[in-house]
C-alpha positions as CSV (number, residue, x, y, z in Angstrom):
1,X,52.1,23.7,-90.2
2,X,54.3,26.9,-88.4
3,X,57.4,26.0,-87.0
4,X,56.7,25.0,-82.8
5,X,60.1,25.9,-82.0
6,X,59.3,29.5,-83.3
7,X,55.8,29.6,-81.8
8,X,56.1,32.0,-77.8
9,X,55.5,29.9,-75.1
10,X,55.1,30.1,-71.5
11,X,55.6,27.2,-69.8
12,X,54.4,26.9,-66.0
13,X,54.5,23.2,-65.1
14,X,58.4,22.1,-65.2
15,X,60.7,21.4,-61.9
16,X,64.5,22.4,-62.3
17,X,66.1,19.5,-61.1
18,X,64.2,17.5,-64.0
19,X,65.4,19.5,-66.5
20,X,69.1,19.1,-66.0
21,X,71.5,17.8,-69.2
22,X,72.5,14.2,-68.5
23,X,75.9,15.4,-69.7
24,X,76.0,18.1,-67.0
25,X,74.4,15.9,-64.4
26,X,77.4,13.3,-65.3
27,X,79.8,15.5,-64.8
28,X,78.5,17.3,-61.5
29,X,77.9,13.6,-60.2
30,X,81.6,12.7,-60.9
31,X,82.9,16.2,-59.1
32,X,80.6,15.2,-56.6
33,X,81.4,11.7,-56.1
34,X,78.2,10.4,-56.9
35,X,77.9,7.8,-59.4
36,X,75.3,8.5,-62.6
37,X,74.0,6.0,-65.2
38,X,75.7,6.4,-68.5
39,X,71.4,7.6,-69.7
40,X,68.3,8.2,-68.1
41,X,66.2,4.8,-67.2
42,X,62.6,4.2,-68.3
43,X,60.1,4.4,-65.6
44,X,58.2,1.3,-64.2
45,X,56.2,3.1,-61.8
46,X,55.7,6.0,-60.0
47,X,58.5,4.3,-57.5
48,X,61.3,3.8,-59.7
49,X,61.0,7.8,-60.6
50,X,61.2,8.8,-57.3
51,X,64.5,6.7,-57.0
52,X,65.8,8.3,-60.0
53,X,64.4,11.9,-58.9
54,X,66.5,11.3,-55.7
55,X,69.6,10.7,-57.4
56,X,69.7,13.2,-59.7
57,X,69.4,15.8,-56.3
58,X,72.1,13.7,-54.6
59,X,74.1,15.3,-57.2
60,X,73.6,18.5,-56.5
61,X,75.8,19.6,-54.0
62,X,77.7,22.9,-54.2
63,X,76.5,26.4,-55.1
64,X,77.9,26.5,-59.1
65,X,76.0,23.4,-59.2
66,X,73.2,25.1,-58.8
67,X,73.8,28.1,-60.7
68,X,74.7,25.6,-63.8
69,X,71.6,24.0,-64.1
70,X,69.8,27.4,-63.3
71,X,71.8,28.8,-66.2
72,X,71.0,26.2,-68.3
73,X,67.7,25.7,-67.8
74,X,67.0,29.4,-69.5
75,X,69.3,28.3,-72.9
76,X,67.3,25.3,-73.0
77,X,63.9,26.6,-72.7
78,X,64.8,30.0,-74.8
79,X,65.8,26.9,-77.7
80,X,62.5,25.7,-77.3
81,X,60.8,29.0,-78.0
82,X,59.7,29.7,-74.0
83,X,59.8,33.8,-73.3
84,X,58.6,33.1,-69.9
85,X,58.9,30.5,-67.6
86,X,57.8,29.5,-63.5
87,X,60.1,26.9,-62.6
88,X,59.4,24.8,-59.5
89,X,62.2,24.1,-57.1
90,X,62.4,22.3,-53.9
91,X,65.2,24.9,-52.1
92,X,64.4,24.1,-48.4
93,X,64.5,20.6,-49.4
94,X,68.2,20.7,-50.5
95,X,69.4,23.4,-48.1
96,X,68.1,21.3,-45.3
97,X,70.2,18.1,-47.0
98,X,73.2,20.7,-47.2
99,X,73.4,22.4,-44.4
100,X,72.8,25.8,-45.5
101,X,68.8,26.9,-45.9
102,X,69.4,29.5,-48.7
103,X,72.5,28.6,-50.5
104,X,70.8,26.3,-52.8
105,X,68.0,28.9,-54.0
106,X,70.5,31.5,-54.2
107,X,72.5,30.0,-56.6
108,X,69.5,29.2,-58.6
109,X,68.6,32.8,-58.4
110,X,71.8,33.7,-59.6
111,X,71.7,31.2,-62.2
112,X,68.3,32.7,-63.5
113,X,69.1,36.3,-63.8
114,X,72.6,35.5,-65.8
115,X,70.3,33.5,-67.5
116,X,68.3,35.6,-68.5
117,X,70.6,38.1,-69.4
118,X,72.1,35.7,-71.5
119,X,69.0,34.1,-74.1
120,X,65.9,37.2,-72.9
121,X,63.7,34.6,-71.4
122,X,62.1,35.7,-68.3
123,X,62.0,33.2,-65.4
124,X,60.1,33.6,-62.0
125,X,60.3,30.6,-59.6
126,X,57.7,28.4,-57.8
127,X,58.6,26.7,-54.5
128,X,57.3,23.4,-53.6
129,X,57.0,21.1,-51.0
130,X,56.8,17.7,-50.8
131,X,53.8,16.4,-49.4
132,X,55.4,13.3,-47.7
133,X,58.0,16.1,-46.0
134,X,57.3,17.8,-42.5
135,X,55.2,20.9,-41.9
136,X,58.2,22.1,-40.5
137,X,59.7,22.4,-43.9
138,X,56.9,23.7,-45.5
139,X,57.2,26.7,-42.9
140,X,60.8,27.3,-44.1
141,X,59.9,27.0,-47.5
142,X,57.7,29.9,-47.0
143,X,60.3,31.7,-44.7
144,X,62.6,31.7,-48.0
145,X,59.8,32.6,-50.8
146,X,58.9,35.6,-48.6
147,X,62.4,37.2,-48.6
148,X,62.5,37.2,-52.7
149,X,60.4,39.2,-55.8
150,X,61.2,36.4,-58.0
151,X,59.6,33.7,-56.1
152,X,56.1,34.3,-57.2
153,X,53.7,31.5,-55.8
154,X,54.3,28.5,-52.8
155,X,52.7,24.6,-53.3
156,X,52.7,21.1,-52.7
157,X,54.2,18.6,-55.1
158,X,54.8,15.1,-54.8
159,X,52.7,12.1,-53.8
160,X,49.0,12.9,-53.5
161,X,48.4,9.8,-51.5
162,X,49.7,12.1,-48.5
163,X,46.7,14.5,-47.8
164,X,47.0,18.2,-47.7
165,X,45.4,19.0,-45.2
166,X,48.7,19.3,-42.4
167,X,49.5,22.2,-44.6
168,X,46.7,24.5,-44.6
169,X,48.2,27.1,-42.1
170,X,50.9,27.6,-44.0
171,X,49.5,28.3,-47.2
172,X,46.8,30.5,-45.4
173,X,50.2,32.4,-44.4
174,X,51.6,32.4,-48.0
175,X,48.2,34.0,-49.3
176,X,48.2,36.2,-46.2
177,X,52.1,37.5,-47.3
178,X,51.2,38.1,-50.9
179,X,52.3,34.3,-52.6
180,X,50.6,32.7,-55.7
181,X,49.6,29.3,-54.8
182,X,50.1,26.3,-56.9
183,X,49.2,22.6,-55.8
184,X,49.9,19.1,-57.0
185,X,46.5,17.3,-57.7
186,X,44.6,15.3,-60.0
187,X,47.2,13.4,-61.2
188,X,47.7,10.0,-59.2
189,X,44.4,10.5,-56.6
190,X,40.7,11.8,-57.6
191,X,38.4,14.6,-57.0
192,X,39.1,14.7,-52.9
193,X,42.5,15.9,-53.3
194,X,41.4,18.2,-55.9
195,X,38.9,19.7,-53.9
196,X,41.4,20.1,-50.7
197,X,43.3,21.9,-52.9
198,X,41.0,24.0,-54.6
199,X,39.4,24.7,-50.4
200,X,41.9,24.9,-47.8
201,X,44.7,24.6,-50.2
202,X,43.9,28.0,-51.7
203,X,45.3,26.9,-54.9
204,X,45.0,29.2,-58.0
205,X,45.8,26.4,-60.7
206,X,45.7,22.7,-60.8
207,X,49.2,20.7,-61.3
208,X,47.9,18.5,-63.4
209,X,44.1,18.2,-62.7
210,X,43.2,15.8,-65.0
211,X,41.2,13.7,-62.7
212,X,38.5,16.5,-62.6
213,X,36.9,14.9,-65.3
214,X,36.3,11.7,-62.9
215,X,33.7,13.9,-61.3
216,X,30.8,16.4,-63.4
217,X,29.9,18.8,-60.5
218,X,33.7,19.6,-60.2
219,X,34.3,20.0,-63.7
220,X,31.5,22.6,-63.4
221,X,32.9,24.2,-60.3
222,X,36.7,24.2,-62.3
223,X,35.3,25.6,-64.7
224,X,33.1,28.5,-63.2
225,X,35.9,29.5,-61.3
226,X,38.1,29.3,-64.0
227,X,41.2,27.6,-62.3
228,X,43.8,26.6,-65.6
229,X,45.1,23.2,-65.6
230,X,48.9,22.6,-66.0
231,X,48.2,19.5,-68.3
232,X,51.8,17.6,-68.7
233,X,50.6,14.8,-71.3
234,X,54.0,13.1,-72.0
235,X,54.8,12.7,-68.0
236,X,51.7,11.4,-67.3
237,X,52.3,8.7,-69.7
238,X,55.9,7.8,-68.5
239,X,54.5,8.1,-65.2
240,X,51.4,5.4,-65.8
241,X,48.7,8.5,-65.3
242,X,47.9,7.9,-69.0
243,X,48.0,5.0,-71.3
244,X,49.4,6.1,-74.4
245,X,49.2,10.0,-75.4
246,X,46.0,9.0,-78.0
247,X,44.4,7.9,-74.8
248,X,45.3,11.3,-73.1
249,X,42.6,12.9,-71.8
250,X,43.9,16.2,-73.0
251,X,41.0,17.0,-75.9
252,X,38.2,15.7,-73.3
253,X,39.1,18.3,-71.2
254,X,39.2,21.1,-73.7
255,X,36.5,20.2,-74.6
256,X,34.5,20.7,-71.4
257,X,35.5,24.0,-71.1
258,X,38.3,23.8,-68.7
259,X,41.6,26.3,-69.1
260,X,44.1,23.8,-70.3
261,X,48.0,24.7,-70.5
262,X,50.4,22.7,-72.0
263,X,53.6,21.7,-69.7
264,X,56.6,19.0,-69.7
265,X,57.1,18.5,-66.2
266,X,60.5,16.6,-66.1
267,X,61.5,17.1,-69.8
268,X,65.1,15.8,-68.9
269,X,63.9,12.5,-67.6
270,X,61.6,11.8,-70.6
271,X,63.7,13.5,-73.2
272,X,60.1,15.6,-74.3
273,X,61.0,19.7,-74.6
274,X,58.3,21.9,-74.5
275,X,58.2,22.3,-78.4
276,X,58.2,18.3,-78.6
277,X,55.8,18.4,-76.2
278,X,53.5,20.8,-78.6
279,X,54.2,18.7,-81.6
280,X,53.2,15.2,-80.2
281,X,50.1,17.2,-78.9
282,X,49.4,17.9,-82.4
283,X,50.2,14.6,-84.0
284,X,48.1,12.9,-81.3
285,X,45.0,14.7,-81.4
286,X,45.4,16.0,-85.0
287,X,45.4,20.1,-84.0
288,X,45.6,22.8,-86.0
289,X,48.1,26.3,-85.7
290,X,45.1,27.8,-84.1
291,X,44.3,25.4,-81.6
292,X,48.2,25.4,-80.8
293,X,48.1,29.3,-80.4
294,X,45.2,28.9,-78.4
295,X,47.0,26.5,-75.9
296,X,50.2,28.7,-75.7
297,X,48.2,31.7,-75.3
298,X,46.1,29.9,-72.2
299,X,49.6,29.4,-70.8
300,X,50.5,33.1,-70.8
301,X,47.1,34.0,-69.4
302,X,47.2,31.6,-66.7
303,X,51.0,32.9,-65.5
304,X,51.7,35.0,-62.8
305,X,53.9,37.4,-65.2
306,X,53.5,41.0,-65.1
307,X,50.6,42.2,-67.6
308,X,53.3,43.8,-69.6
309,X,54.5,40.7,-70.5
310,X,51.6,38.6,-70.9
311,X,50.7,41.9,-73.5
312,X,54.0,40.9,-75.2
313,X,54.2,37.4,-75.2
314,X,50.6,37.0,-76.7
315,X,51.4,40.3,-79.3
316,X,54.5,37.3,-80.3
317,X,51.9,34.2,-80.3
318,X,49.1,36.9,-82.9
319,X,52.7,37.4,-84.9
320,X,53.2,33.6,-85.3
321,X,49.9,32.5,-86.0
322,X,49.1,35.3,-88.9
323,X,53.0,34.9,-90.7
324,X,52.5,32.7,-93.2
């Protein structure tokens, strides 16, 4: 067995403010005046994550706030073995809760490019919006992707209970302007939000998706149309999508023929890095180097990188695979 850490990853499924340090996040919240757990709590529900969720963003309040965790998220994922990553990020959200609609992703911005100069991972950045939230929001949340080249795609996140539907205009705007498209679905509701998504949505991948398989003729239609799943098996297990990860639906899904990548999520809030993430894929379902290849090669494929670096990054996973 190669070593995960070493094998190039893209990682597409992963939102910032769920990847922050606990230490970091202690010490912002006590500059901040916000009070933080001495760890992270376990998840009873899809309720008590929310709450936690919310208090990690409370935290985050000033502009080197931002830029930290930005900065940090790149040395943490360049440890893990990522070259290239699309990070979600709810910036109209917290400039709306701060008073100031573009500090927030600004800082982030910031954050990524030191970043980057700092470990060589490349990092593009997916804006999301929370379906419970206004179409009001959503609007500026596409006002601010517009106005940046790193902001490569625009999408719904959040409870899928809400339908999608209030949105459609505004992602018909976002494919209109040139923006990738990524929704939340599949992962707490069925095959109906799935197909919202994949209609008037206009999404280009599933977040999550693994509800498809509740329904044969929209595994087929997934799967002629070629629309890659971000599959996040250890969240959806913290999060009560999945039993235990042997009970994961993971393989079935492979093994229907359907694009599968392989994400975190919220790695901070489940302690599960992307190369952790890899290796309890493997122990779980018992795969092989070239199965793992094939799953971190179906991540770079299914990015919105430039070609050049889809060429490079999957040049690195040949590399891994064929050194013994």
């Amino acid at each position: 067995m190669r070593d995960l850490i070493a094998l190039p990853k893209a990682h597409l499924h992963v939102h910032l403010e769920s990847t922050v340090r606990w230490g970091t996040l202690r010490e912002i919240g006590v500059a901040n005046g916000v009070p933080v757990p001495d760890d992270v709590g376990d998840f009873g529900d899809f309720a008590s994550f929310f709450a936690q969720n919310d208090m990690v963003r409370s935290c985050l309040r000033r502009a080197g706030d931002f830029r930290r965790i930005a900065y940090e998220f790149c040395a943490d994922e360049a440890a893990q073995g990522t070259l290239y990553a699309e990070v979600s990020f709810s910036a109209a959200a917290h400039g709306e809760r701060l008073g100031d609609l573009d500090m927030p992703l600004t800082a982030v911005r910031e954050g990524l490019a030191a970043g980057r100069e700092a470990f060589g991972i490349e990092c593009r950045l997916i804006l999301d919006h929370s379906r419970r939230r206004s179409v009001e929001r959503a609007w500026r949340t596409l006002e601010l992707a517009r106005r940046h080249e790193d902001v490569v795609a625009v999408g719904l996140a959040g409870d899928e209970a809400f339908p999608g539907d209030p949105f459609a205009k505004v992602f018909a705007a976002a494919g209109d302007a040139g923006l990738h498209i990524v929704h939340h679905a599949g992962e707490g509701e069925g095959p109906a939000g799935i197909r919202q998504a994949l209609g008037p949505g206009r999404t280009e991948r599933l977040g999550h998706g693994i509800r498809v398989l509740d329904d044969p003729d929209l595994v087929a239609e997934v799967r002629e149309r070629r629309i890659p799943l971000e599959v996040c098996p250890s969240s959806n297990v913290a999060l009560g999508f999945a039993p235990t990860l042997a009970e994961h639906p993971l393989p079935r899904l492979r093994d229907a023929g359907l694009i599968v990548t392989l994400n975190t999520d919220i790695p901070a809030l489940i302690g599960t890095p992307l190369a952790t993430e890899y290796a309890r894929v493997r122990d779980a379902f018992g795969y092989d180097d070239g199965v793992l290849a094939e799953l971190a090669r179906a991540g770079v494929d299914a990015s919105f990188a430039p070609d050049a670096t889809k060429a490079r990054v999957n040049r690195e996973i040949d590399a891994w695979l064929t050194t013994p």
